[in-house]
C-alpha positions in Angstrom: 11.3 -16.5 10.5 14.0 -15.9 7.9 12.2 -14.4 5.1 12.3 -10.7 4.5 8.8 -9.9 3.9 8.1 -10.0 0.0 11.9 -9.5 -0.8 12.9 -13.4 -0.6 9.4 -14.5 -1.0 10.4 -15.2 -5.0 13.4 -16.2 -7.0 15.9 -13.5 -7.3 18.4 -13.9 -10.6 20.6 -11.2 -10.1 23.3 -10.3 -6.9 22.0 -9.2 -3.8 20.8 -5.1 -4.8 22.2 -2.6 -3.5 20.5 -0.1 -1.2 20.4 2.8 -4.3 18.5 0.1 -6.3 16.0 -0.7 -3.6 15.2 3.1 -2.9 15.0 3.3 -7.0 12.7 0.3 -6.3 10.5 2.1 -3.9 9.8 4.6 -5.3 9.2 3.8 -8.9 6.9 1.4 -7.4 5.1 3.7 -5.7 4.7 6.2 -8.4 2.6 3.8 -10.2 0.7 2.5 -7.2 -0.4 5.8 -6.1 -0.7 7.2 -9.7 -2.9 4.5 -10.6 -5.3 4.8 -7.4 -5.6 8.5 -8.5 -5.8 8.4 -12.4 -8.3 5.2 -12.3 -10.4 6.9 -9.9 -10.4 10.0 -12.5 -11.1 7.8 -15.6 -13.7 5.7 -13.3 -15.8 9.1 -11.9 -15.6 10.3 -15.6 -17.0 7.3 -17.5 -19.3 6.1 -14.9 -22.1 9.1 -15.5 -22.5 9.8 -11.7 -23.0 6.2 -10.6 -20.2 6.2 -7.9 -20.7 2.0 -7.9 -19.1 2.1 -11.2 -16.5 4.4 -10.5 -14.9 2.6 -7.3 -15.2 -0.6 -9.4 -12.9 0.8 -12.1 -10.5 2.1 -9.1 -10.6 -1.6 -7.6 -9.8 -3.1 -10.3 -6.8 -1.4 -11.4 -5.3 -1.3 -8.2 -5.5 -4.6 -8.0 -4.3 -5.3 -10.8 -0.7 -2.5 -10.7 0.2 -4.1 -7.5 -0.1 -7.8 -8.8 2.1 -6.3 -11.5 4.3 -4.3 -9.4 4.8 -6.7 -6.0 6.0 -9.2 -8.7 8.3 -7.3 -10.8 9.7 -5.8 -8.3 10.1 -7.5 -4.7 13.0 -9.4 -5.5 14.4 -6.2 -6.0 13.2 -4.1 -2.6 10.6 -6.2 -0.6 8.1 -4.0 -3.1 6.8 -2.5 0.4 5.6 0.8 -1.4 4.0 1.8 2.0 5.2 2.7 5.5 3.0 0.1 7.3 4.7 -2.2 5.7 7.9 -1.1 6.3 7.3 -0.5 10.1 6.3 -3.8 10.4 9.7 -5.2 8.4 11.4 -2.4 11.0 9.8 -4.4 14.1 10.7 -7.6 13.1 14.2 -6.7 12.9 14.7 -7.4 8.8 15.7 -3.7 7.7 17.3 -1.3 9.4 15.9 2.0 11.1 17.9 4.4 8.9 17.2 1.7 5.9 13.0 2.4 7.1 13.5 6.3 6.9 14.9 5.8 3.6 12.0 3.3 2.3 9.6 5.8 3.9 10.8 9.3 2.4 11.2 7.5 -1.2 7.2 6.0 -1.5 6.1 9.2 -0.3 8.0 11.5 -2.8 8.1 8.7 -5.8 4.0 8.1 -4.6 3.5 12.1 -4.7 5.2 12.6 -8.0 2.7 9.7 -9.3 -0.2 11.6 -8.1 1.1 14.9 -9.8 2.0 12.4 -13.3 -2.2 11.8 -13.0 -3.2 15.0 -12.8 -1.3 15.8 -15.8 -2.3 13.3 -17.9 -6.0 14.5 -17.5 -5.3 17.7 -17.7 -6.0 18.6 -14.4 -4.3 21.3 -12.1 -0.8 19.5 -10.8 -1.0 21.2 -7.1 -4.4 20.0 -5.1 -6.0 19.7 -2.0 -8.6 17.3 -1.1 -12.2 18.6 0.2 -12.9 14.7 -0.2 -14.7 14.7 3.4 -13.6 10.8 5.3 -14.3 11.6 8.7 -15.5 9.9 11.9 -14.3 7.0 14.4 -15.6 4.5 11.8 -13.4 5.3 9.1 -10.7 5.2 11.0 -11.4 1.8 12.8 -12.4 0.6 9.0 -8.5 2.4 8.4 -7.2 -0.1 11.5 -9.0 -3.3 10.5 -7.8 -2.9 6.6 -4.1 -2.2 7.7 -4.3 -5.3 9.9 -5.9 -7.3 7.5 -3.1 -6.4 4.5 -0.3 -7.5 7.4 -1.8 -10.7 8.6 -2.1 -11.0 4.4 1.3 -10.4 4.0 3.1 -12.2 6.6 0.9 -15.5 6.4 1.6 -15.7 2.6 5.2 -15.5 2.7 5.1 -17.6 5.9 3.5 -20.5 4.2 2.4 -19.7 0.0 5.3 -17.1 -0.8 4.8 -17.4 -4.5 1.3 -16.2 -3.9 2.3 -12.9 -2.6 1.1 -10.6 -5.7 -2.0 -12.3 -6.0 -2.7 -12.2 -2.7 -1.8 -8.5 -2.4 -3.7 -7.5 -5.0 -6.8 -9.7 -4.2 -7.1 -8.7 -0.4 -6.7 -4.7 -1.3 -9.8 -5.2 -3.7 -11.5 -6.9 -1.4 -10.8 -4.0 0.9 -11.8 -1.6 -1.4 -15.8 -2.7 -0.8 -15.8 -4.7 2.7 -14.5 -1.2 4.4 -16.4 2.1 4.7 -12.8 4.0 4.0 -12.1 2.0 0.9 -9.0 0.4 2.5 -6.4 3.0 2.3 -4.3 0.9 4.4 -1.2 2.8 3.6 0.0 6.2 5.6 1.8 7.4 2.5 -0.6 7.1 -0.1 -3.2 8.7 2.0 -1.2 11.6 2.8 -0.7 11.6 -1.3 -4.6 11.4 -1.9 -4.7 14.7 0.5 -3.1 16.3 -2.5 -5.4 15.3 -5.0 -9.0 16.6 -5.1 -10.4 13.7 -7.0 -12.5 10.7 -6.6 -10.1 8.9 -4.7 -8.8 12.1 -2.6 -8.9 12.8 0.9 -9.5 16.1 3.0 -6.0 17.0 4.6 -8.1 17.2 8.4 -8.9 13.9 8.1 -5.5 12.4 7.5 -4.5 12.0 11.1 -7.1 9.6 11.9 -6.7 7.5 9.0 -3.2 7.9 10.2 -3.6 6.6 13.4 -5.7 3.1 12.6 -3.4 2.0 10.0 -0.5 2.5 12.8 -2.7 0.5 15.6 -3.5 -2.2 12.8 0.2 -2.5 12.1 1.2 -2.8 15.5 -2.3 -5.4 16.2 -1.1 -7.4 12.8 2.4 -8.1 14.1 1.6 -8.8 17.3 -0.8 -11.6 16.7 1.2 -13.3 14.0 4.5 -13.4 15.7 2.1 -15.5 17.7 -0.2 -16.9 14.7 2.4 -18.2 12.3 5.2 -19.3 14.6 7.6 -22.2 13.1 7.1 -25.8 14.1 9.5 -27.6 16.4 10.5 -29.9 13.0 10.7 -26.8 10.9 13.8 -25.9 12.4 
């Protein structure tokens, strides 16, 4: 396959950017992403009077809605990866480089951290956190495996044959994730280690990190397996 995840997936007007652009990408991208997951999970547990229904509806919906916003604005410009599975997976199929995949990673985790910190201040809440948000248990992270999977096979079979419908499709299968999983679909080792710094509604306990950790690895690894297989090209494709 010749596409470079999201990057190529839609019309680029500009030259070819340079790798300081795409970091800059990165990581403003991710400063929104994870910023929104944390402030709309804050504005959700406030307004929703204790029903917790209400409050992971409001935090669906906005993340849904930032990344639509964000994959489209600004893959053209970086991939709009904003998370290290999905730069491990553009890593393994040989479209970015390994120091290039370091780079991506450090950059969503720092721009994603300083969006978490941006939340807190805008409620008013102490910057510096830690999560007693208590995920634990095999389940969570096989629900942690099967929602990192399901975002690859997403991402890989859109650009593969429906490219332009990468943001929606993004955006559509994380809120699905949100409410078919019993870890709300993290799906996403940097954001989770950002939510560990957070003690909100959308927070994590730090001790439970390596698990979630671990099945979003094992679902990369699964996802790209099985569609190097899955959405193989056609003898007439070329």
């Amino acid at each position: 396959m010749s596409e470079h995840l999201l990057r190529d997936a839609v019309p680029r007007r500009a030259p070819y950017p340079g790798t300081a652009r795409r970091l800059a990408a990165e990581a403003l991208g991710s400063f929104f992403l994870f910023g929104t997951v944390i402030g709309s999970g804050i504005m959700g547990e406030t307004l929703a009077g204790g029903n917790v229904a209400i409050a992971l509806l409001g935090n669906t919906l906005a993340t849904g809605a930032i990344l639509f916003v964000l994959i489209t604005m600004l893959a053209p410009i970086s991939g709009a990866h904003f998370n290290p599975a999905v730069t491990l997976t553009a890593l393994i199929r040989r479209e970015i480089g390994a120091g290039e995949a370091g780079l991506y990673t450090l950059v969503q985790l720092a721009g994603g951290i300083l969006g978490v910190w941006a939340a807190h201040l805008m409620f008013e809440l102490p910057v510096i956190q830690f999560s007693t948000h208590v995920r634990s248990g095999a389940a969570q992270a096989f629900s942690e495996g099967i929602a990192t999977f399901g975002l690859i096979v997403t991402i890989l079979g859109t650009v593969r044959y429906r490219p332009a419908w990468i943001a929606p499709a993004v955006g559509a299968y994380i809120s699905a994730g949100y409410w078919f999983t019993s870890s709300t679909s993290f799906a996403n080792p940097a954001i989770t280690v950002a939510r560990a710094l957070s003690d909100t509604f959308a927070g994590i306990a730090l001790p439970d990190v390596p698990l979630f950790l671990a099945g979003q690895i094992v679902g990369t690894l699964v996802a790209v397996v099985l569609c190097q297989w899955l959405f193989v090209a056609e003898p007439d494709e070329g």
